[in-house]
C-alpha positions in Angstrom: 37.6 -2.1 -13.6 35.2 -4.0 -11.7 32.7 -6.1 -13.8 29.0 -5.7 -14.0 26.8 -7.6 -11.8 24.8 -9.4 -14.4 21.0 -10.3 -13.8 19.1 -12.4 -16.4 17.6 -8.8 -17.7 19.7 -6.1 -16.7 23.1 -5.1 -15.8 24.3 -3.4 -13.0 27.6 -1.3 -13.3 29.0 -0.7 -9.6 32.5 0.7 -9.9 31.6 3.9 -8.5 29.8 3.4 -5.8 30.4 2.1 -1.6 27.4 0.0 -2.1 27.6 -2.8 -4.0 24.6 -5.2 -5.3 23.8 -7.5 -2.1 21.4 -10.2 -0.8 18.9 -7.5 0.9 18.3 -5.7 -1.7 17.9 -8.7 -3.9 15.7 -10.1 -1.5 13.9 -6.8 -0.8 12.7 -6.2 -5.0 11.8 -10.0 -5.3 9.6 -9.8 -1.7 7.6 -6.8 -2.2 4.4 -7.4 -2.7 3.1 -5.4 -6.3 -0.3 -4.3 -7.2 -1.4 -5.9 -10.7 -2.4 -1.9 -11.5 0.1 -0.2 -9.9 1.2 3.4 -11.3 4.2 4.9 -9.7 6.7 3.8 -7.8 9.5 5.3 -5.3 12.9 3.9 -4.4 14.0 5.5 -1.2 18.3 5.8 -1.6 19.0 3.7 -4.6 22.4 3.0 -4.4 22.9 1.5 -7.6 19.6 1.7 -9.1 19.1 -2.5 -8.4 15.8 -2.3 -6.6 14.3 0.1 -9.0 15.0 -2.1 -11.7 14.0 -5.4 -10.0 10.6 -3.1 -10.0 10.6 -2.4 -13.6 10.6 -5.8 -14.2 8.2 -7.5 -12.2 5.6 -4.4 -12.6 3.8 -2.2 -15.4 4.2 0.8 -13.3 4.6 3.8 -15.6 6.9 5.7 -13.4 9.5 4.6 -10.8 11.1 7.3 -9.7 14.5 6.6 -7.0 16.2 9.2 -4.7 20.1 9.2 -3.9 22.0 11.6 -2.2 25.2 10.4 -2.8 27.3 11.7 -5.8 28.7 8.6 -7.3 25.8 6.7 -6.6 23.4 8.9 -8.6 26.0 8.8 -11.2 25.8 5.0 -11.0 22.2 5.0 -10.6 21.4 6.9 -13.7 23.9 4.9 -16.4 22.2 1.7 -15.1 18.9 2.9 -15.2 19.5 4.4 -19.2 21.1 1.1 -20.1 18.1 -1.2 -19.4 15.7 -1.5 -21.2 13.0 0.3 -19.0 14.8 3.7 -19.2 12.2 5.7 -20.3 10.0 4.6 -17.3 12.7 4.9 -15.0 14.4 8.8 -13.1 16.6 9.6 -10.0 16.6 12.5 -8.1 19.5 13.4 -6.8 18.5 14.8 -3.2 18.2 13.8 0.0 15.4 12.4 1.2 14.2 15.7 3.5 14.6 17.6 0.7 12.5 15.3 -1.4 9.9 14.9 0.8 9.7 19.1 1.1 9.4 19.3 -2.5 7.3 16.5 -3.6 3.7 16.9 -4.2 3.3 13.5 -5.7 2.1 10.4 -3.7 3.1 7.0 -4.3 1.2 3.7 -4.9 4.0 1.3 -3.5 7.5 3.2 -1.7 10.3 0.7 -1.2 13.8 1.2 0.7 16.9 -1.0 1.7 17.6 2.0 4.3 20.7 2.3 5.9 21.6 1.2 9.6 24.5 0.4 11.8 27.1 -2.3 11.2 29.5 -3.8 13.3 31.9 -2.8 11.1 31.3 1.0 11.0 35.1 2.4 11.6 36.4 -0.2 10.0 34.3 1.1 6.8 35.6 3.7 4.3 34.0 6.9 5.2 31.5 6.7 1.7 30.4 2.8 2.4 30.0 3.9 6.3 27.7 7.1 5.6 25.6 4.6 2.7 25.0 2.1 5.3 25.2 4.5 8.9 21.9 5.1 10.3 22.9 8.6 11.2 22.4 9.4 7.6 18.7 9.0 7.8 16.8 7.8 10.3 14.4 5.4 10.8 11.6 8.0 12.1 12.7 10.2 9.5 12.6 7.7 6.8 8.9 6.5 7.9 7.7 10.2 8.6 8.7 10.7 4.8 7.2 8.0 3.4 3.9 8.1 5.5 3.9 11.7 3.4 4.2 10.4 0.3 2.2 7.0 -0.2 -0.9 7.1 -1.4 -4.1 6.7 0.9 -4.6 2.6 -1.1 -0.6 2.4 -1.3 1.7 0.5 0.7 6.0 0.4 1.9 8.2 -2.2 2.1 11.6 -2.3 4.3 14.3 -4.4 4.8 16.0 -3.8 8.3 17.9 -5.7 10.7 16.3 -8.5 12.5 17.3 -6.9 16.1 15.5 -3.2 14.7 12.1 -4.8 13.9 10.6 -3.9 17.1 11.4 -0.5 17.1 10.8 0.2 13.5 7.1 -1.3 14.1 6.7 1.0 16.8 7.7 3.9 14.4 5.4 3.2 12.0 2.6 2.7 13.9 3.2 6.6 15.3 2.8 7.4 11.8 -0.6 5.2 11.3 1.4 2.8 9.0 -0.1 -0.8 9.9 2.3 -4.2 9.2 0.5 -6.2 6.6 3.4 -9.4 5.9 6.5 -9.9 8.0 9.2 -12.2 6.4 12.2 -13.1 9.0 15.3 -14.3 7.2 18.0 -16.5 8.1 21.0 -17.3 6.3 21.2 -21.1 7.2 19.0 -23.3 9.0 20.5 -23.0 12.2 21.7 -19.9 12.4 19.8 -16.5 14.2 17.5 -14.5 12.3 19.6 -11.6 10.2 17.0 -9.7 8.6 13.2 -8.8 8.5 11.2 -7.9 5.3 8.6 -5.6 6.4 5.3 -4.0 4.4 3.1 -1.4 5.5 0.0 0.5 4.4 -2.6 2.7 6.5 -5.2 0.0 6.6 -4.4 -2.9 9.2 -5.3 -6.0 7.1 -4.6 -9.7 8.6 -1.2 -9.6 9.4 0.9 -12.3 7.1 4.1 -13.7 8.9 6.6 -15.9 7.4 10.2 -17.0 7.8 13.2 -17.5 5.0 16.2 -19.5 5.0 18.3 -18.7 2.3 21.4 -21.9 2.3 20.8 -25.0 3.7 24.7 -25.2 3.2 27.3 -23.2 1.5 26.2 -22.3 -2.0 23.2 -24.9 -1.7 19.9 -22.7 -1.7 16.9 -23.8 0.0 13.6 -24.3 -2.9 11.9 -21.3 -0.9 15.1 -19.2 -1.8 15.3 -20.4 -5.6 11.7 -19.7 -6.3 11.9 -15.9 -4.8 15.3 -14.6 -6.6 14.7 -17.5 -9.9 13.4 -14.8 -12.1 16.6 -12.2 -11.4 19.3 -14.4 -10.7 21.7 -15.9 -13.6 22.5 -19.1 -12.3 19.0 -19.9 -10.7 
């Protein structure tokens, strides 16, 4: 059986699930920018519940809600969430997103998602992993059309996506009135191309805040800028 993924204060069991705990979805919960009085919270395909979590504890929000589709992945998402010690702030839905969004009358002060996308990889993938991370599952406009829906008029989203999508998905959310407020590129190492961007929206186009992140300056030797983000989460940081 494959061992818990231990953070400094939660667990996360991920022996049923394709998607295991990951660097963007580290680096997504320890980005995002959190209102001091924020109230609710959605997690747009949990996976295993990690994001969600990561919220609980950096926040006060009262409720923080996650969506998963997947069967396994709800299943994982809700043991995780009832074994830390937020659970009674904490719920997943199990739905898909469309559905959610149809059914919801709620809005949101801060929606947050590590959505899927393409990899390189795709056939290699098992069919679960593939749909969890395929793009085809929900996409992008989809995702932004959602969550345009369901943030509140003072609320704000935050994304991780791949570097090469940034364009586009800017472009997206602009058609839905959602304005870029901080932009953080990552690279893995100092020299090499920029992976990911960490992206946060809101309908109000403040001063844009732009940034870069480089998470090794060599094998297993994190940069200060790195440390200081994920310190609070990470066991050995």
């Amino acid at each position: 059986m494959l061992k818990p993924f231990k953070f400094k204060q939660f667990s996360i069991q991920q022996d049923k699930t394709a998607m295991k705990v990951g660097t963007d979805g580290v680096l997504l919960g320890s980005w995002v920018e959190i209102n001091s009085t924020i109230f609710n919270v959605l997690d747009i395909g949990s996976g295993t519940g990690l994001i969600a979590l990561m919220l609980a504890q950096r926040s006060n929000a009262e409720v923080i809600d996650a969506i998963e589709l997947n069967d396994e992945a709800y299943e994982q998402t809700v043991e995780n969430f009832e074994n830390s010690e937020w659970s009674d702030r904490l719920f997943c839905y199990h739905a898909s997103f469309q559905e959610f969004v149809t059914e919801i009358d709620d809005k949101y002060e801060l929606i947050v998602s590590n959505p899927p996308f393409y990899t390189s990889t795709y056939k290699e993938l098992s069919e679960e992993r593939a749909m969890a991370r395929h793009s085809q599952s929900l996409k992008y406009n989809e995702l932004l059309e959602g969550t345009a829906k369901l943030i509140s008029e003072k609320g704000s989203c935050a994304f991780i996506i791949p570097y090469t999508e940034e364009t586009n998905f800017i472009d997206l959310a602009m058609q839905h009135k959602l304005y870029l407020n901080r932009i953080t590129k990552v690279k893995g190492t100092v020299n090499s191309p920029i992976k990911r961007s960490l992206m946060q929206f809101s309908f109000s186009p403040n001063q844009l805040e732009e940034s870069e992140l480089t998470i090794e300056l060599e094998r297993h030797n994190y940069t200060q800028e790195y440390i200081d983000l994920v310190k609070d989460f990470y066991l050995k940081m």
